[in-house]
C-alpha positions in Angstrom: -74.9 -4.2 12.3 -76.8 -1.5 13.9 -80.5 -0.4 12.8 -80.3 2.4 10.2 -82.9 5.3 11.0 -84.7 5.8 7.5 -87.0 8.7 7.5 -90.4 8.3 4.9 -90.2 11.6 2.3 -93.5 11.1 0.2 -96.4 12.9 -0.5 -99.1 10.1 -0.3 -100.0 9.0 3.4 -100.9 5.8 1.8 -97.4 5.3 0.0 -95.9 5.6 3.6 -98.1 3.7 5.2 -97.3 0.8 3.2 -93.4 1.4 3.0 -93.6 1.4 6.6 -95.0 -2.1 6.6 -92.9 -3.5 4.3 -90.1 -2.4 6.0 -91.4 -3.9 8.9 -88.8 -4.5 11.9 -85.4 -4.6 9.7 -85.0 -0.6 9.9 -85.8 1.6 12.4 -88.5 4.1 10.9 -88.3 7.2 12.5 -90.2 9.6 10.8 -92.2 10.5 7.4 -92.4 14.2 5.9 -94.9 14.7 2.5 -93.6 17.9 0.9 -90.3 19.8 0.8 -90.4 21.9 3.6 -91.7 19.6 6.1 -88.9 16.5 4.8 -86.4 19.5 5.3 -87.5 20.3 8.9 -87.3 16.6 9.5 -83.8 15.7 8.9 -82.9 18.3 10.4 -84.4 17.7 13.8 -84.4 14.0 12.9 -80.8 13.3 11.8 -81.9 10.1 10.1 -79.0 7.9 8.6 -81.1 7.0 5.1 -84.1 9.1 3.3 -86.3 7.8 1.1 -87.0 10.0 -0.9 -89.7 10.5 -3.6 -88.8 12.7 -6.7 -92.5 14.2 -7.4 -93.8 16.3 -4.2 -95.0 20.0 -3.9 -92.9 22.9 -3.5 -89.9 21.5 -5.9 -89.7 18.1 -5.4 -86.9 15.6 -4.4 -84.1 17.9 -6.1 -85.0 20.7 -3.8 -84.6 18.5 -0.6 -81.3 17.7 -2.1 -80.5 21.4 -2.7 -81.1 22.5 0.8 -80.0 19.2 3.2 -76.6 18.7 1.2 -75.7 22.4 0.9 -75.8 23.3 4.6 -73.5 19.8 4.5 -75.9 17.5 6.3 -74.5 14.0 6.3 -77.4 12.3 5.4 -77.6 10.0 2.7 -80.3 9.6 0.3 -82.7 6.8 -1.5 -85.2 8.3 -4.2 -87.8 6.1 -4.4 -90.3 6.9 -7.2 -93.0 5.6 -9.2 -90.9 7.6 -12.4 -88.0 5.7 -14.5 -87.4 8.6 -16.6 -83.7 9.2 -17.6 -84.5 13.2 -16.9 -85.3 12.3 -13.1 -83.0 9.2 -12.5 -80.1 11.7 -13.4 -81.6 15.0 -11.8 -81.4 13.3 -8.5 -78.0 11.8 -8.6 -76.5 14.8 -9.6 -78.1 16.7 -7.0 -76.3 14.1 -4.6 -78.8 11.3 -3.8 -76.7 7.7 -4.1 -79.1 5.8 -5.1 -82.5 5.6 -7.2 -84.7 2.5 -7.1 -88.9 2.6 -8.8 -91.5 1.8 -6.2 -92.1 -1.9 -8.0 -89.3 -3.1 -5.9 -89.9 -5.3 -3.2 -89.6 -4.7 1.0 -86.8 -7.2 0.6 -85.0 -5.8 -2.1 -85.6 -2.0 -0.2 -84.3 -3.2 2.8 -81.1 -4.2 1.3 -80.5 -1.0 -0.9 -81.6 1.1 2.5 -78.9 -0.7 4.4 -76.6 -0.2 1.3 -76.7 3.3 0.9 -76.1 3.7 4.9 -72.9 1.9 4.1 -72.2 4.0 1.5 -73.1 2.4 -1.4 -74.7 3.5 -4.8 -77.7 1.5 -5.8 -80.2 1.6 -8.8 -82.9 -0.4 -9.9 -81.1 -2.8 -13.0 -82.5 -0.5 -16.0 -81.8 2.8 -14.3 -78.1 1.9 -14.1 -77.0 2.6 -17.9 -78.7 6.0 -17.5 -76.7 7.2 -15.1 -73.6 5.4 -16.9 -74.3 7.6 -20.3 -74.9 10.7 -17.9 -71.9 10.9 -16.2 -70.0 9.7 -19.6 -71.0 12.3 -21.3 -70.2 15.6 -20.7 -72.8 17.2 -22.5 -76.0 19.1 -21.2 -79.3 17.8 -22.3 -80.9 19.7 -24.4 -83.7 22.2 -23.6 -87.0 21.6 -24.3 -89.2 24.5 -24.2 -92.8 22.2 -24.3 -91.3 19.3 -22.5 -90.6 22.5 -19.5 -93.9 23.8 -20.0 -95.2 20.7 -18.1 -94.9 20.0 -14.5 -93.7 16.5 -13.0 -96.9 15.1 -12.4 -98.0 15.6 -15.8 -95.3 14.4 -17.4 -95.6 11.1 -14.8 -99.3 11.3 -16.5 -98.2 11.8 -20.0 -95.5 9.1 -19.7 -98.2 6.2 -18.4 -100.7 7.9 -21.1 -97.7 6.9 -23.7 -96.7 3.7 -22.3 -100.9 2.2 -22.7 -102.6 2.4 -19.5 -106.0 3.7 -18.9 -107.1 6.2 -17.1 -108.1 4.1 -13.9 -104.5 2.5 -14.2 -102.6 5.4 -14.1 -104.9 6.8 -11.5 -103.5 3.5 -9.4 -100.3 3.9 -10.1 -100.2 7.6 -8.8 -102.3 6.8 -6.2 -104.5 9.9 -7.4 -108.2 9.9 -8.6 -109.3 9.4 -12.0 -110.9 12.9 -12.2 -107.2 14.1 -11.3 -105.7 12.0 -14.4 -108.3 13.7 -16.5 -107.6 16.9 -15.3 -103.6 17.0 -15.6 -104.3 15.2 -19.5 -106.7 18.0 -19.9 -103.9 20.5 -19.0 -101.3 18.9 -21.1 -103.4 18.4 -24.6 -103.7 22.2 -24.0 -100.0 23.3 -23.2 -98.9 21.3 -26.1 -101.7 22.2 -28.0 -102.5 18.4 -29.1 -106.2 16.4 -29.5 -106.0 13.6 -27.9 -104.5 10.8 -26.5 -102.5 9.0 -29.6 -101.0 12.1 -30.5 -99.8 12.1 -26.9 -98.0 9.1 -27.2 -96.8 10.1 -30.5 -95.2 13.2 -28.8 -93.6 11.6 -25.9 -92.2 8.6 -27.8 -90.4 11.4 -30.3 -88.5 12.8 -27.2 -87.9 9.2 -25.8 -90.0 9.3 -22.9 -91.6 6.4 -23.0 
């Protein structure tokens, strides 16, 4: 089997760094790109069989590499790889044309083979993200639009989800790989778009829309 070429799309330089080592010698990295317009210049002077790509970045995210790579008809296949197991972003991603979507718990083994499996032309998911995209594609129904749920921007609904799911503000601020002064700010910002007190009532909120 020949090396697939797997380019890095991922807004933290410390995130890459460490995919790259994981990955170690079994792919052949050939680049990294940490926003939109940079991951788009990449692949296309890259040609890169496999990018990883993360869903969260500035200027629109994973769905707008999508957009713009697979609408000028680019061959090259796509990996999200995100810290997020929403539904709302596993599905986003697929339907903009990614074939596979695995959370960034999973192991440099386990990437490896689901790198090597999209090159082949295989769809892979992380085990719980599977029945998402089952009941999306199922259904031929649109989600429903959530005026408060749009107000907010990915990172803080990332924030807002961890906020729901327990963790402190240090763990969060590890998960992210952000600072804690950046978690306070973004719950700052979403207590005040959804015009909430605190915390609990946070969680309250995002387990009523299932986000959790």
């Amino acid at each position: 089997m020949s090396t697939v070429r797997v380019l890095i799309v991922d807004d933290h330089r410390l995130f890459r760094s460490g995919v790259r080592a994981e990955l170690g010698d079994s792919v052949e990295v050939i680049g990294e790109a940490e926003d939109v317009e940079s991951a788009v210049k990449a692949i296309a002077e890259l040609q890169p069989d496999v990018v990883l790509l993360d869903v969260h970045m500035p200027g629109g995210g994973g769905q707008e590499v999508l957009r713009r790579v697979l609408g000028s008809g680019s061959p090259v296949r796509f990996l999200a790889l995100s810290v997020s197991d929403a539904a709302e972003d596993v599905i986003g991603v697929i339907r903009g044309g990614a074939r596979g979507y695995v959370t960034k718990t999973i192991s440099g083994r386990e990437l490896t083979d689901a790198i090597r499996r999209v090159a082949e032309g295989d769809a892979v998911f992380s085990p719980r993200l599977a029945g998402f995209v089952l009941d999306a594609f199922a259904s031929s129904e649109a989600p429903p639009i959530d005026p408060e749920l749009d107000s907010l921007t990915q990172r803080e609904r990332e924030v807002l989800r961890l906020i729901a799911r327990g963790y402190a503000y240090k763990e969060i601020a590890k998960e992210l790989f952000i600072s804690v002064k950046t978690v306070e700010t973004h719950v700052s910002s979403v207590l005040r778009k959804l015009q909430l007190s605190n915390r609990h009532e946070l969680s309250r909120w995002a387990t009523a829309r299932r986000l959790v």
